[in-house]
N, C-alpha and C positions, 0 to 999 in steps of 0.2 A: 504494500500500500504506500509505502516512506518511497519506492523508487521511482511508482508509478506518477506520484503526486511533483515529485524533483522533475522529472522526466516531462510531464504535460507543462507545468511554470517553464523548463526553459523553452520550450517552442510555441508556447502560448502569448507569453505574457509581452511580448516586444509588439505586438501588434494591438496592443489594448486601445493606445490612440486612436489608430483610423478604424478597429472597430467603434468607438466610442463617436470617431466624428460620422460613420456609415447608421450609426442610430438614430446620431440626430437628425441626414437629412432622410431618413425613413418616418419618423415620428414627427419631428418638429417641435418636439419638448424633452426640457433636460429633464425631468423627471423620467418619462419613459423612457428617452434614451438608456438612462442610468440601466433600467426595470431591464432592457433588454440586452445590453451587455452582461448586467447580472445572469441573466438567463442565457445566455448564448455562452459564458462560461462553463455554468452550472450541466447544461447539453456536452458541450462539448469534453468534461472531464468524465461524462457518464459514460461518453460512448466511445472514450482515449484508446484505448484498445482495437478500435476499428480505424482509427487512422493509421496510414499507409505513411511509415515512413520514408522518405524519399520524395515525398509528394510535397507539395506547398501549405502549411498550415495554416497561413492566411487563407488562402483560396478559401480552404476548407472551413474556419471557423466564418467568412465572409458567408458562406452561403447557408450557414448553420444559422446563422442572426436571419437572413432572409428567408428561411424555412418558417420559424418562431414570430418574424413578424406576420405573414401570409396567415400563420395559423392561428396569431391573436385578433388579426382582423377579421376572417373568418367569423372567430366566438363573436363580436362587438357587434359586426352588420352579416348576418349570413347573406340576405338577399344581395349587396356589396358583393362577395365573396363569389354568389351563385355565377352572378355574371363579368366577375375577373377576367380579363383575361391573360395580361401580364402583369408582372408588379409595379410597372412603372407608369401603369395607368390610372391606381392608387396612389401611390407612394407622395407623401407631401414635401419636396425638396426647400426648404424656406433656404434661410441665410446662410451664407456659406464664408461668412468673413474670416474663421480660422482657418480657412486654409491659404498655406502662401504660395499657391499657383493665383490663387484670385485676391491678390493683395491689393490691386487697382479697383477702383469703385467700377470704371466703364468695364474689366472683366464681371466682374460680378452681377455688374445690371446684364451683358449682355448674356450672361451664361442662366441666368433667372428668369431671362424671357423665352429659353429656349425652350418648344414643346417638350412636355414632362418625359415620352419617349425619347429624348435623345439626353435626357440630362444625367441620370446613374448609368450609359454607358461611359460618360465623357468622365464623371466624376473619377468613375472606375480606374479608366483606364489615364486621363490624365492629374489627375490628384495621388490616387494610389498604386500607379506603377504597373494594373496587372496586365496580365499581354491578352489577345484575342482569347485566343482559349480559356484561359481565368474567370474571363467575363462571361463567355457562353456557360461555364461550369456555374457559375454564378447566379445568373439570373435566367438559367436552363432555357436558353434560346440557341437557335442556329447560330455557328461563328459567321456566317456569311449579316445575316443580320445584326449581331454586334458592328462588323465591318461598318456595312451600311448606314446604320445608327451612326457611329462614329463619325463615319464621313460627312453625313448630312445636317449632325449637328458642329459640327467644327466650320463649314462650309456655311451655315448659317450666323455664328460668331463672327466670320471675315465679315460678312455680309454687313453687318452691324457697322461694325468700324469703317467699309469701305463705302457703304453707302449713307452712313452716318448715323450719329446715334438717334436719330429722330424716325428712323426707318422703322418699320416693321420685322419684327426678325423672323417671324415664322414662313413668311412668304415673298420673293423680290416685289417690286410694286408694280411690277410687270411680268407676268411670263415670258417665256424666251419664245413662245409662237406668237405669244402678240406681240411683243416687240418687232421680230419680221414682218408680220401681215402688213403692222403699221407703216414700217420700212419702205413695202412695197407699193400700198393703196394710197 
């Protein structure tokens, strides 16, 4: 039990941060946040013995937290739940000022406007480092989809900035076939 418990602290405990800050932007409150890193602890020292060493323990306690949140939401709104369809359809990403990829107020606004599907892939992958795979393990989507997400929300952040911040970010203010039509007629 004394080896098992030494053994789970040192491949756990380094990642308490960004599980703590992947709480908050799941929840949107430090209290629950708290409730559910407690809990995605508590999970993940029950079930230490099934973790594969060799494998990434972030990965793995990452998508331990979003198992636990899926299933407390669940309990709270079933009807919510029934018609889930990813987690990031739910998921309330509020403020993200502790992280210092978003240390600039205009990242921050433009990364807050971005539709909530593109926003925990980016956080994902560029806040906390994981690569394609991590994030499909994570938030059990096709990698080609993470890709995509990725893309389209990165691609919509330029947008912000290059079209200004007064712009809309979810959509250019033109499509690109009406821009041609216009072009043409």
């Amino acid at each position: 039990m004394v080896l098992k418990s030494k053994r789970f602290q040192s491949v756990s405990l380094s990642h308490f941060s960004a599980l703590y800050t992947f709480a908050l932007k799941l929840t949107g409150s430090i209290r629950d946040a708290e409730d559910l890193v407690q809990e995605t602890y508590l999970r993940a020292y029950a079930k230490f013995d099934q973790f594969d060493f060799g494998t990434n323990c972030k990965t793995w306690m990452f998508k331990i937290m979003k198992n636990i949140f899926l299933d407390q939401l669940r309990e709270k709104d079933p009807l919510l739940a029934k018609d889930m369809v990813e987690l990031d359809e739910v998921s309330n990403l509020e403020s993200l000022s502790n992280c210092s990829f978003l240390n600039s107020i205009d990242i921050k606004t433009a990364f807050e406007n971005l539709p909530k599907k593109y926003q925990i892939p980016v956080f994902l992958k560029d806040v906390e480092g994981f690569s394609y795979g991590e994030i499909s393990e994570i938030l059990n989507l096709p990698i080609g989809t993470v890709m995509s997400r990725l893309f389209r929300g990165r691609k919509e952040m330029k947008l912000y900035f290059t079209a200004g911040k007064s712009a809309k970010i979810d959509k250019p203010p033109y499509p690109a076939r009406a821009q041609r039509m216009m072009k043409i007629g």
